[in-house]
MDTraj code that builds the backbone (N, CA, C; nanometers):
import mdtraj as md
import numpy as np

residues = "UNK UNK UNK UNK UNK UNK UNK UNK UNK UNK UNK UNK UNK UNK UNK UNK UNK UNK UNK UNK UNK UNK UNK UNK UNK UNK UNK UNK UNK UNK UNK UNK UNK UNK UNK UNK UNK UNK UNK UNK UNK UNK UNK UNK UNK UNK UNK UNK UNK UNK UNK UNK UNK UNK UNK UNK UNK UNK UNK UNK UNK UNK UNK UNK UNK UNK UNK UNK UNK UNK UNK UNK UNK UNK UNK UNK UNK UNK UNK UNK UNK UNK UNK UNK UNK UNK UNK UNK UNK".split()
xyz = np.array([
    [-1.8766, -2.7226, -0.1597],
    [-1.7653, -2.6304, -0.1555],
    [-1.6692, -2.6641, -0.2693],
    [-1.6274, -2.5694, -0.3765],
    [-1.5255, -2.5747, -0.4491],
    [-1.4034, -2.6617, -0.4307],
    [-1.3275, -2.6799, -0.4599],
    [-1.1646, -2.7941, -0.4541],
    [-1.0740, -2.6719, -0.5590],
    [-1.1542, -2.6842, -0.6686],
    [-1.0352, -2.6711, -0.7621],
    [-1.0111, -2.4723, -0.7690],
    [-0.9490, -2.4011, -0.8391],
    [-0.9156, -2.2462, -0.8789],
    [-1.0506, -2.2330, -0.9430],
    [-1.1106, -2.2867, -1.0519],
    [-1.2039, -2.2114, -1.1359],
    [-1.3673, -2.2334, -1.0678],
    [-1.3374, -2.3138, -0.9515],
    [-1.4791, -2.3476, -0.8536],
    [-1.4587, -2.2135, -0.7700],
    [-1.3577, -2.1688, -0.7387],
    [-1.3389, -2.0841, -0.6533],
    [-1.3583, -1.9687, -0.6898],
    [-1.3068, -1.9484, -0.8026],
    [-1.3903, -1.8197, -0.9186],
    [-1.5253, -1.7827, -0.9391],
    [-1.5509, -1.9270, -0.9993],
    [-1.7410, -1.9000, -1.0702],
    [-1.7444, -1.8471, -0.9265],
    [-1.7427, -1.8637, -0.7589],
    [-1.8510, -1.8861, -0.6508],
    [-1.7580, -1.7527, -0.6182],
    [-1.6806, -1.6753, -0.6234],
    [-1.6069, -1.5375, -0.5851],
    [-1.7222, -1.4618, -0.7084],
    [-1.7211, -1.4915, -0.8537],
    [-1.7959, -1.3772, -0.9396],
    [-1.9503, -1.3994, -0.9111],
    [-2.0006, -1.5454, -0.8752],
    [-2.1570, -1.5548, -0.8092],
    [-2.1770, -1.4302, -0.6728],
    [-2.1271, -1.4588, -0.6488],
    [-2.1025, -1.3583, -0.4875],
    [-2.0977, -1.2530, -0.5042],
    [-2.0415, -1.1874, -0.6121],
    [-2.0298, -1.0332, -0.6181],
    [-2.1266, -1.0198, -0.7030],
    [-2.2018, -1.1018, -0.7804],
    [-2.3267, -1.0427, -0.8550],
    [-2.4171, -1.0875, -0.8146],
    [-2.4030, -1.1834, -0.6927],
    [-2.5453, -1.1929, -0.6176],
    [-2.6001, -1.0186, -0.5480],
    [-2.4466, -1.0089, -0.5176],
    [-2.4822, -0.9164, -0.3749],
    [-2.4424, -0.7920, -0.4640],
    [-2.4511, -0.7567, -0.6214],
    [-2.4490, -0.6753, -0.6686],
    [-2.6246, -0.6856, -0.7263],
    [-2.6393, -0.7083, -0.7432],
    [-2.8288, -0.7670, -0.7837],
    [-2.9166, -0.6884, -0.6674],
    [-2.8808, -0.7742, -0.5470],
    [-2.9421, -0.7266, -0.3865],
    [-2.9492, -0.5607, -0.3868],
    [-2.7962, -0.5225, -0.3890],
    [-2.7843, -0.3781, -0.4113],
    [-2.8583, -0.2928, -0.5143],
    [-2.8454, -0.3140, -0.6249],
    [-2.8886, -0.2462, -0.7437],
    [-3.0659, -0.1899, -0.7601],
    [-3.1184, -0.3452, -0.6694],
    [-3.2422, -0.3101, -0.6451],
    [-3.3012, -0.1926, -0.5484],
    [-3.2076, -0.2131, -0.4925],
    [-3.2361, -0.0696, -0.2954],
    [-3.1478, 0.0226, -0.4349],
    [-3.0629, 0.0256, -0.4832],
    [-2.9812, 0.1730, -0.5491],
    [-3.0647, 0.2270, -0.6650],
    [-3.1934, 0.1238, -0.7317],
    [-3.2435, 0.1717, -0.8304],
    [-3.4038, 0.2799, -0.7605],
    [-3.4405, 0.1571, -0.6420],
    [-3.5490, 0.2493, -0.5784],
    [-3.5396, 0.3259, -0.5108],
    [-3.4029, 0.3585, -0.4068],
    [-3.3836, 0.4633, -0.3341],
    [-3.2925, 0.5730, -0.3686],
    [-3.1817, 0.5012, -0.3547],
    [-3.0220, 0.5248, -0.3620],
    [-3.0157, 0.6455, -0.5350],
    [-3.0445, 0.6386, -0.6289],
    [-2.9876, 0.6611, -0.7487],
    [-3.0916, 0.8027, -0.7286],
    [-3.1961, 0.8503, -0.7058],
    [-3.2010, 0.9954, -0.6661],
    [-3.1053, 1.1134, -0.5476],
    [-3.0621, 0.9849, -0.4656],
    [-2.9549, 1.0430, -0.3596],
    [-2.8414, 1.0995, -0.4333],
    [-2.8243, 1.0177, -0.4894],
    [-2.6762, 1.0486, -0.5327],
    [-2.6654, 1.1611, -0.6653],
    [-2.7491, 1.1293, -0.7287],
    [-2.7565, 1.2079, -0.8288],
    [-2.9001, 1.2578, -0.8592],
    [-2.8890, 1.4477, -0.8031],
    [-3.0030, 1.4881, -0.8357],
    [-3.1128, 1.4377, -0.9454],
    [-3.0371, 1.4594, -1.0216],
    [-3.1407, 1.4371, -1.1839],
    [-3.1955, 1.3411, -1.1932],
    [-3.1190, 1.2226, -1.1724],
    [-3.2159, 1.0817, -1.1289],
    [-3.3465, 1.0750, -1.0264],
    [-3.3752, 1.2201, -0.9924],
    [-3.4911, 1.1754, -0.8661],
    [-3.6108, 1.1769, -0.9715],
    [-3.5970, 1.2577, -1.1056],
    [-3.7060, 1.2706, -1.1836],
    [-3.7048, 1.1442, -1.3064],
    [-3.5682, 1.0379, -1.2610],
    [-3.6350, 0.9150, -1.3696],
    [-3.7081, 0.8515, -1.3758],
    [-3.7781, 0.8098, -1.4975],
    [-3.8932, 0.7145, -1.5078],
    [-3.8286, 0.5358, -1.4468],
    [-3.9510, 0.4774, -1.4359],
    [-3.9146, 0.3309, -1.4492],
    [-3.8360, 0.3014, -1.5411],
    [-3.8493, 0.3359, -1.6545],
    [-3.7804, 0.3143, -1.7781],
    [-3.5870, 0.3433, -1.7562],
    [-3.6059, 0.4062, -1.7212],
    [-3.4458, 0.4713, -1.6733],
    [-3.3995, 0.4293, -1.6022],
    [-3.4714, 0.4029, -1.4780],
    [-3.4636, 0.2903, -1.3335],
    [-3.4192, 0.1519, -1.3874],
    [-3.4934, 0.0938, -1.4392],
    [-3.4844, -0.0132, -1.5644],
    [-3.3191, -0.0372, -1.6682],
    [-3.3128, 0.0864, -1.7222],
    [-3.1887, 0.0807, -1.7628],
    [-3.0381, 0.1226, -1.6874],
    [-3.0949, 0.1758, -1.5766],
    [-2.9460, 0.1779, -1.5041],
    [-2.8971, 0.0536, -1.3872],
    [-3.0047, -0.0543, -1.3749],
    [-3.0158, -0.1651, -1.3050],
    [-2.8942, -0.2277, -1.3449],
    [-2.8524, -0.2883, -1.4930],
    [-2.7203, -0.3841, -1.5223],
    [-2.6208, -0.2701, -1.4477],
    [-2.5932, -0.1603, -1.4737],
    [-2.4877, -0.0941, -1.4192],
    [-2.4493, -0.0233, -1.3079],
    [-2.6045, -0.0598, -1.2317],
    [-2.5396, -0.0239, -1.0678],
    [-2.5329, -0.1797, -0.9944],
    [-2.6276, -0.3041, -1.0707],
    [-2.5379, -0.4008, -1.0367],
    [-2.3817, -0.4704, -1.0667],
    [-2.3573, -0.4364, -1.1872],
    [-2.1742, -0.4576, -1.1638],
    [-2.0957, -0.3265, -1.1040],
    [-2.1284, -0.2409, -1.0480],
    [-2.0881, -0.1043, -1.0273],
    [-2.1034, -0.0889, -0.8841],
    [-2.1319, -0.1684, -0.8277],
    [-2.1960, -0.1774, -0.6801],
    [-2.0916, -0.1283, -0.6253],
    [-1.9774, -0.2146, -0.5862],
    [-1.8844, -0.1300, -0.4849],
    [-1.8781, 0.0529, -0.4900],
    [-1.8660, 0.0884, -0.5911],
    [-1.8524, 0.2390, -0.6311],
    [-1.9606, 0.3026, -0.5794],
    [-2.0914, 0.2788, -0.5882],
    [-2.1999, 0.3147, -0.5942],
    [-2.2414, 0.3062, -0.4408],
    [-2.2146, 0.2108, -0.4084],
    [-2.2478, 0.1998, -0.2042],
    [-2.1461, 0.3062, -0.1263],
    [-2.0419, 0.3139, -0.1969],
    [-1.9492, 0.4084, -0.1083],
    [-2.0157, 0.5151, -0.1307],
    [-2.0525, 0.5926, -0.2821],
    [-2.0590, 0.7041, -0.2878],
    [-2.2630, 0.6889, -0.2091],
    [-2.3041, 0.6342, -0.1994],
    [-2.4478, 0.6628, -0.1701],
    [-2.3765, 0.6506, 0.0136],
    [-2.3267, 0.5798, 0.0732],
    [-2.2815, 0.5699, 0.2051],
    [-2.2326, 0.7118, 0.2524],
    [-2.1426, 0.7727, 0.1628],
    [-2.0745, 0.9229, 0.1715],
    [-2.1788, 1.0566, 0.1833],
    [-2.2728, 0.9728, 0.1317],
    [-2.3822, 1.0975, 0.1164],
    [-2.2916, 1.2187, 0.0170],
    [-2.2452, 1.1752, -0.1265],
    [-2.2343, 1.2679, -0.2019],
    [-2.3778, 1.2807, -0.2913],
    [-2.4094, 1.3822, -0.3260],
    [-2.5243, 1.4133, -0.3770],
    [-2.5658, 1.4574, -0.5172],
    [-2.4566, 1.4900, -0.5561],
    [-2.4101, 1.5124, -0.6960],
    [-2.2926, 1.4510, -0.8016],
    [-2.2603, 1.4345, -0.8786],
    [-2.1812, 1.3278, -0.9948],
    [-2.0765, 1.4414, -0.9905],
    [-1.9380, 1.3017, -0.9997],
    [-1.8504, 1.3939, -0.9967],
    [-1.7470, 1.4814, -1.1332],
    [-1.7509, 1.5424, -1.1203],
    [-1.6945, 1.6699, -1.2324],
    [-1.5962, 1.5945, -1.3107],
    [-1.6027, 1.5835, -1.4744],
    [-1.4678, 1.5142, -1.5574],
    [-1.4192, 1.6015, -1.5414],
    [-1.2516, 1.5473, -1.5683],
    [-1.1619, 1.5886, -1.5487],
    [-1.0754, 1.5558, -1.6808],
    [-1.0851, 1.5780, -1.8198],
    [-1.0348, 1.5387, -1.8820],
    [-0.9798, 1.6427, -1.9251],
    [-0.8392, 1.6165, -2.0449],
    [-0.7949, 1.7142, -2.1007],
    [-0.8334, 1.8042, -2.2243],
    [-0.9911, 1.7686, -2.2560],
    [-1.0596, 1.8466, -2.3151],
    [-1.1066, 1.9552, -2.2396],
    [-1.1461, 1.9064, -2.1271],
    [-1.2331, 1.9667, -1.9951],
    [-1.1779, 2.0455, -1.9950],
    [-1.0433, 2.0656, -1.9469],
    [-0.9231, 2.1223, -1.8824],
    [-0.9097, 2.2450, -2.0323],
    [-0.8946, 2.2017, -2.0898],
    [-0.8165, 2.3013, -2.2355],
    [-0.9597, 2.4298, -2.2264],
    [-1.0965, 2.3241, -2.2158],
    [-1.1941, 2.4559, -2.2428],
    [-1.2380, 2.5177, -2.1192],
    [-1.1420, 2.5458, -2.0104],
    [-1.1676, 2.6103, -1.8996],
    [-1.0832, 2.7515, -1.9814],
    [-1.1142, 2.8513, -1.8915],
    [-1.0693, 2.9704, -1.8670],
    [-0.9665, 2.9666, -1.8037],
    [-0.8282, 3.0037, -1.8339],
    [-0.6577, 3.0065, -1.7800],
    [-0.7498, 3.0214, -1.5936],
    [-0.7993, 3.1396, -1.5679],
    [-0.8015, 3.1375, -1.4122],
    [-0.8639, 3.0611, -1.3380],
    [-0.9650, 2.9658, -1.4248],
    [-1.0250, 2.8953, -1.3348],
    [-0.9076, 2.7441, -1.3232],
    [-0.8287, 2.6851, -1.3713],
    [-0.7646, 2.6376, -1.3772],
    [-0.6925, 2.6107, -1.2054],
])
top = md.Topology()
chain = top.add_chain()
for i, resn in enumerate(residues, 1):
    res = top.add_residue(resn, chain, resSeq=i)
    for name in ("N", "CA", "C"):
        top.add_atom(name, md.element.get_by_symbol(name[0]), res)
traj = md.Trajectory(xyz[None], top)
């Protein structure tokens, strides 16, 4: 068991990328077609490359696969915004 602040760190950031690892694996084989249609047609290859970022991304990614949202959610930026149509606004 840790003593000092930076023992307590490394074993707080081990912990969240253990159990971001655990996750990423169930979010790359199941989870990442749930959530986002388009992903049901990725290759391994794609599976492969979205692994580093649904393991540091985990918290985000369990809520929204838990929520059963099914689709990615809409930017909202002020480009977005400028090239809408005044009524859809």
């Amino acid at each position: 068991m840790p003593t000092s602040l930076p023992g307590w760190i490394l074993l707080a950031v081990g912990l969240y990328l253990g159990l971001g690892v655990l996750f990423a694996i169930a979010f790359v084989l199941k989870g990442a077609g749930r959530v986002d249609p388009l992903a049901r047609q990725g290759t391994w290859g794609f599976r492969l490359l979205i692994l580093p970022g649904a393991a540091a991304l985990w918290p985000l990614l369990a809520g929204r696969w838990l929520k059963g949202v099914d689709t990615p959610p809409e930017e909202r930026t002020p480009h977005r915004q400028r090239a809408q149509p005044e009524s859809a606004r």
